[in-house]
C-alpha positions in Angstrom: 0.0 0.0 0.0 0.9 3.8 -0.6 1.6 5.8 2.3 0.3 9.2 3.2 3.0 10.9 1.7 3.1 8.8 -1.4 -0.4 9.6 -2.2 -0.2 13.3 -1.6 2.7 13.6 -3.7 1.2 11.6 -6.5 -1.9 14.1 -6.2 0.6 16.5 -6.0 1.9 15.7 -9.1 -1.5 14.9 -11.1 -2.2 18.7 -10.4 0.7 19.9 -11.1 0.2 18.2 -15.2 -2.9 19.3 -14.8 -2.3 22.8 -13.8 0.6 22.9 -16.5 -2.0 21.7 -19.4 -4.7 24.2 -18.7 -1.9 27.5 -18.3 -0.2 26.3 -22.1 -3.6 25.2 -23.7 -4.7 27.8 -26.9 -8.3 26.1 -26.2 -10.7 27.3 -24.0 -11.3 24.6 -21.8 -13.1 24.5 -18.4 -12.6 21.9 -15.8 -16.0 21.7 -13.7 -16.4 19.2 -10.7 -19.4 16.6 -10.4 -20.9 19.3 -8.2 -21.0 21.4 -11.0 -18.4 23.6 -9.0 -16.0 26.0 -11.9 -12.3 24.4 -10.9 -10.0 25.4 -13.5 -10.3 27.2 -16.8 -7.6 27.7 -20.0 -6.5 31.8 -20.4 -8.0 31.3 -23.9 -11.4 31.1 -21.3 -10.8 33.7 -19.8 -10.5 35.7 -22.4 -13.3 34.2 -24.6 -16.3 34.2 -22.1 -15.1 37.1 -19.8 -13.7 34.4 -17.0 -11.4 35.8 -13.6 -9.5 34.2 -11.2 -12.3 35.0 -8.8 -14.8 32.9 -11.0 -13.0 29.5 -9.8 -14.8 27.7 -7.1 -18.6 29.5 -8.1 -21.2 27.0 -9.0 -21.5 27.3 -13.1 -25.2 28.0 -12.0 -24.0 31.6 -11.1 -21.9 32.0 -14.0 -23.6 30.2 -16.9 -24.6 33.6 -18.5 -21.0 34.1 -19.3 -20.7 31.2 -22.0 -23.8 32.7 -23.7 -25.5 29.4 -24.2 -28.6 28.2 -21.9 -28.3 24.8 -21.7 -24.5 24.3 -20.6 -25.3 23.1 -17.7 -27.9 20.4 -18.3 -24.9 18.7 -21.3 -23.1 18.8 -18.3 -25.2 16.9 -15.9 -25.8 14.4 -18.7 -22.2 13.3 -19.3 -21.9 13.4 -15.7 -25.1 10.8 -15.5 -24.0 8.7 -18.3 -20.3 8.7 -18.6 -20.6 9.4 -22.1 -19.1 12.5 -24.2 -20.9 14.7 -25.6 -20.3 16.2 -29.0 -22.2 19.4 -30.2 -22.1 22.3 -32.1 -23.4 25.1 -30.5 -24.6 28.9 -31.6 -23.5 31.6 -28.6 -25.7 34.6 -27.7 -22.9 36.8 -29.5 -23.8 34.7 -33.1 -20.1 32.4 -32.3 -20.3 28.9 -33.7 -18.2 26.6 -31.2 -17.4 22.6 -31.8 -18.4 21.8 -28.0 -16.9 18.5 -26.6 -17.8 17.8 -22.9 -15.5 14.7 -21.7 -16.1 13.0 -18.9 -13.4 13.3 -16.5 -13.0 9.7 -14.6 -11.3 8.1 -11.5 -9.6 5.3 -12.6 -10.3 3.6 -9.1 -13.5 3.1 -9.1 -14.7 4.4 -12.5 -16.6 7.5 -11.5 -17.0 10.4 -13.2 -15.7 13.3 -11.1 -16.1 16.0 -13.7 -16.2 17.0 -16.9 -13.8 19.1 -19.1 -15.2 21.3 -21.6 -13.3 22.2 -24.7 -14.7 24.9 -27.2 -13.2 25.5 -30.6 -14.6 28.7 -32.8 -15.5 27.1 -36.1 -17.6 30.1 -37.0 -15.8 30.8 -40.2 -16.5 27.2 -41.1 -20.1 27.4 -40.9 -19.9 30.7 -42.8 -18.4 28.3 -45.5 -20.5 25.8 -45.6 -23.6 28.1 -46.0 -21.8 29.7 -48.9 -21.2 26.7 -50.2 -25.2 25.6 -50.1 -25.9 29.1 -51.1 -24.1 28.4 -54.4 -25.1 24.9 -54.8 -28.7 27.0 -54.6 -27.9 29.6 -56.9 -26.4 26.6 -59.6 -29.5 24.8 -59.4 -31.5 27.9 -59.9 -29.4 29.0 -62.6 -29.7 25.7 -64.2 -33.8 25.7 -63.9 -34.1 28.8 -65.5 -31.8 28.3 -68.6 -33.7 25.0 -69.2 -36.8 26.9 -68.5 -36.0 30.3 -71.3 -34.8 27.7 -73.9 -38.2 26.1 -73.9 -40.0 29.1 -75.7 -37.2 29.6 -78.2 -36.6 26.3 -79.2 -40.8 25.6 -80.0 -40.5 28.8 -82.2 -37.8 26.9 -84.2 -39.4 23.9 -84.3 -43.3 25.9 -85.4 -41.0 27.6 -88.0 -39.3 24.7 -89.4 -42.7 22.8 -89.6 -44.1 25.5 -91.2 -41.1 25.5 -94.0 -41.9 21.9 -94.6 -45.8 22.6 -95.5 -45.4 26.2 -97.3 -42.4 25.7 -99.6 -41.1 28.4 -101.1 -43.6 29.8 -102.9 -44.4 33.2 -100.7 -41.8 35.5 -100.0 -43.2 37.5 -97.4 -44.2 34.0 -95.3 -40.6 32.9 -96.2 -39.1 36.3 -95.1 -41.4 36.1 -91.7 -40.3 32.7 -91.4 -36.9 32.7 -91.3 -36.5 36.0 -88.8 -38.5 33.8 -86.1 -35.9 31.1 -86.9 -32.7 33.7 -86.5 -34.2 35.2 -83.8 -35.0 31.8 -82.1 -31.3 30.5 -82.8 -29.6 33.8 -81.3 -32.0 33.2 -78.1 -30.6 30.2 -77.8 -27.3 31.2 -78.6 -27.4 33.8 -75.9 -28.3 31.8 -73.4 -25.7 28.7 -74.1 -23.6 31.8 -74.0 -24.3 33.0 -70.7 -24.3 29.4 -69.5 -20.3 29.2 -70.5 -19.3 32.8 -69.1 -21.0 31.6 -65.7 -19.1 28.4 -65.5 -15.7 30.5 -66.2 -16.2 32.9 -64.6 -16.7 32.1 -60.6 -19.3 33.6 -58.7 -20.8 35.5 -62.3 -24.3 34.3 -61.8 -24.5 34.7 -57.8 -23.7 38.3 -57.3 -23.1 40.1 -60.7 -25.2 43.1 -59.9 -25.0 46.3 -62.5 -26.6 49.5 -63.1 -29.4 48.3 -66.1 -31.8 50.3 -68.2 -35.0 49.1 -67.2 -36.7 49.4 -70.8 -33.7 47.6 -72.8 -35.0 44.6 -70.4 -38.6 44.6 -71.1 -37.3 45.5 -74.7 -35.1 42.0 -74.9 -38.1 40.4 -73.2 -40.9 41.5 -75.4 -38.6 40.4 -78.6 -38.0 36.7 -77.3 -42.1 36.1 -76.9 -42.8 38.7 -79.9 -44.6 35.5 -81.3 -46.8 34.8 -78.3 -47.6 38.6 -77.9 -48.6 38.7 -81.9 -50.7 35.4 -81.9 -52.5 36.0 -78.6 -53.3 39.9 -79.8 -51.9 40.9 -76.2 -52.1 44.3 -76.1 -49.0 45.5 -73.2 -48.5 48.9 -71.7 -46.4 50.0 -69.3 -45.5 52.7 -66.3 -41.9 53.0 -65.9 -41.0 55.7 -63.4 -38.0 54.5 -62.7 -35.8 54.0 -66.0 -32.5 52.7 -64.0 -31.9 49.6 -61.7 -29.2 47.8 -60.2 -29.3 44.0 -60.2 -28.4 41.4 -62.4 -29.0 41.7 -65.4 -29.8 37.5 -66.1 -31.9 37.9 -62.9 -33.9 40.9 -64.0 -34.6 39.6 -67.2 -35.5 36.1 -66.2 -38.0 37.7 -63.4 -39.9 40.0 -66.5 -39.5 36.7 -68.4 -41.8 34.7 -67.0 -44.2 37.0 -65.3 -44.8 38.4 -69.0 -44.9 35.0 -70.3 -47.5 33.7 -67.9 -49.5 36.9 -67.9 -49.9 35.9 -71.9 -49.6 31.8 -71.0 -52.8 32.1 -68.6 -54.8 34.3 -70.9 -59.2 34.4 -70.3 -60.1 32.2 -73.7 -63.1 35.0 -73.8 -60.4 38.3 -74.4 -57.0 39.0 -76.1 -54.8 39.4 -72.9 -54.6 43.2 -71.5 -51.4 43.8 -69.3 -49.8 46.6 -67.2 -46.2 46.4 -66.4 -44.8 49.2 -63.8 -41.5 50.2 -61.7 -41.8 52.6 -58.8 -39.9 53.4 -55.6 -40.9 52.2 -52.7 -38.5 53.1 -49.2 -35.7 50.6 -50.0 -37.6 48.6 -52.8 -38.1 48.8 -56.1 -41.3 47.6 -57.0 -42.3 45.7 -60.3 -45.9 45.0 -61.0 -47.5 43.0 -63.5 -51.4 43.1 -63.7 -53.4 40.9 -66.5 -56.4 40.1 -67.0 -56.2 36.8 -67.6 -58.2 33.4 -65.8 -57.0 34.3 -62.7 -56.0 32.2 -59.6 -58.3 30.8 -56.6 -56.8 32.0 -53.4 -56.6 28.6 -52.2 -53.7 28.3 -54.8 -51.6 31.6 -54.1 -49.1 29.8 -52.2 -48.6 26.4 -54.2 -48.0 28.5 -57.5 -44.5 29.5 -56.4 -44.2 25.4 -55.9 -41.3 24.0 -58.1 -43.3 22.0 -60.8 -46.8 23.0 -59.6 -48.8 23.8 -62.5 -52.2 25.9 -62.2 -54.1 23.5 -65.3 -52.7 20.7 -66.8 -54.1 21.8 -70.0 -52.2 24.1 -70.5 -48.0 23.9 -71.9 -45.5 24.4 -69.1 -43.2 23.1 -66.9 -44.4 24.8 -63.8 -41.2 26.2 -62.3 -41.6 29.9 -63.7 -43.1 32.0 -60.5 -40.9 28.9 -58.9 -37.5 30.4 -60.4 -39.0 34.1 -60.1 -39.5 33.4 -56.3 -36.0 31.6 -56.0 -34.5 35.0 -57.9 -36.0 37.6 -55.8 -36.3 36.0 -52.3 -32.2 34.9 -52.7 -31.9 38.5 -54.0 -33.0 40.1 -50.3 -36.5 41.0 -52.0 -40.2 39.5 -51.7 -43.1 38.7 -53.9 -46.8 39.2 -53.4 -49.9 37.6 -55.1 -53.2 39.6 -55.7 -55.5 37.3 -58.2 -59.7 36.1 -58.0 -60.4 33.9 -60.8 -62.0 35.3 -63.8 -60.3 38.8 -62.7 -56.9 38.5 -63.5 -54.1 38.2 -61.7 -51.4 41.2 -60.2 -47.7 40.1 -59.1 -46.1 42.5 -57.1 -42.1 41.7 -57.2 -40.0 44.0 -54.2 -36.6 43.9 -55.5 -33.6 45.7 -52.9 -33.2 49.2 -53.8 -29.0 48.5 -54.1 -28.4 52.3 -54.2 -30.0 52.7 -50.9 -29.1 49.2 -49.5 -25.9 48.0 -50.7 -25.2 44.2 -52.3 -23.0 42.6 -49.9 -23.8 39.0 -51.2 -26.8 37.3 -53.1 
């Protein structure tokens, strides 16, 4: 058996390793007794949840508030009651993210646990990271959706205008003439967009964030030229109220949003009128405010929610894939902006877009 003295210097000892591991540590790490009594704590402690060297020997129930997380002291208790680490990442009051291991601290003579100690490493940056990373996973996938989406009406003009060669030969100039602009204009549309595809993929980050100061009517302009075809055959009639001629945004964003709100305003058209629509820009504090009003079928309210569903589609008679006011959600949501819905069926249907004013409120990241 160990005498008295051998025992106390063997304690002695212990503490002093101990002692010497928690002054050299760069970790904050707190060493708290089964009676959930504050024993030791690393300088990196101290200096990370405002710790002092009166703090050792206090309950952690009068100085829990300094870690800036609420249920430090029940993890605790529950390696202490199991024996068991615990593993966690946890969110401070401050907005830190910490990698929080509690360890149970153990008596190797009769296999008790007579503490715990607590490590904490930062891995804010990491998180930070890792939402970037789904953020652009995100804004890949919604890239992807709407280039698969705007091809759609290009490529069925092409394939209308080469079925009409086949039947009308040659015959008619004019038809021929008419003909083959809605094939060149269908085959730069595509072009375009294959185009942009490419310069996204080269150049990181294009597609996410590009923001720059655009001409709101050039926009509409592009816009009305790709669906010139569905604007002439449906005898929509389009007027607008600009009072704001300059944005900044991007300009594939932009373009996509007017896109597909002008395209469903004339898609979703009363089979009893030509379609009738409004398109405006005003100010509004720190949005910008896009409206487009038709008078088309309309929507139930019942439905005002599921038609920004990827895939949903308001009849199945009708052509579509059912992800445009998906994608135009995706855009201006991800963009810092929101949407509304105003529509009764049989009265048409408004769509309210609230893009960030970026003069007012700077793009930090979208």
């Amino acid at each position: 058996m160990q005498s008295n003295t051998e025992v106390i210097k063997s304690l002695t000892e212990q503490n002093d390793e101990l002692e010497n591991y928690f002054r050299n540590t760069i970790i904050p790490q707190l060493f708290v007794d089964a009676s959930l009594i504050l024993r030791k704590f690393t300088p990196p402690a101290m200096k990370q949840f405002s710790l002092s060297n009166v703090d050792i020997d206090r309950p952690m129930a009068e100085i829990h508030d300094n870690f800036r997380y609420p249920s430090i002291i029940e993890n605790i208790q529950t390696v202490i009651d199991s024996n068991e680490i615990l593993e966690k990442e946890i969110q401070t009051t401050d907005l830190r993210w910490y990698q929080m291991n509690i360890i149970p601290y153990i008596q190797k003579e009769n296999n008790q646990t007579n503490g715990v100690i607590i490590t904490f490493v930062e891995i804010t940056f990491r998180i930070r990271d890792l939402k970037e990373q789904e953020k652009l996973i995100s804004d890949h996938e919604t890239l992807l959706d709407t280039l698969s989406h705007d091809i759609k009406n290009p490529l069925g003009n092409l394939i209308l205008a080469i079925d009409e060669f086949k039947t009308s030969g040659l015959e008619n100039q004019e038809s021929f003439d008419t003909l083959l602009g809605i094939v060149e204009r269908a085959l730069g549309k595509i072009q375009d967009l294959i185009e942009d595809l490419s310069e996204s993929r080269a150049k990181e980050h294009k597609y996410k964030s590009h923001a720059e100061l655009l001409n709101f009517e050039h926009i509409l302009e592009d816009v009305r030229l790709t669906l010139n075809e569905d604007i002439r055959t449906s005898g929509a009639i389009i007027k607008t109220d600009i009072q704001i001629s300059e944005i900044t945004f991007s300009r594939r964003k932009l373009r996509s949003i007017i896109y597909n709100l002008l395209n469903n305003a004339i898609k979703y058209r009363s089979p009893e009128k030509s379609p009738a629509i409004t398109i405006s820009i005003i100010p509004d504090d720190e949005y910008i405010v896009i409206s487009i009003t038709d008078n088309g079928i309309g929507i139930d309210e019942s439905k005002h929610e599921a038609v920004f569903s990827k895939y949903y589609r308001l009849d199945n008679s009708l052509e579509g894939s059912g992800i445009g006011l998906y994608l135009v959600k995706e855009l201006v949501v991800n963009s810092g902006g929101k949407i509304l819905l105003e529509s009764e069926p049989g009265k048409g249907t408004t769509i309210r877009v609230f893009l960030k004013d970026l003069v007012k409120t700077p793009l930090l990241s979208s």
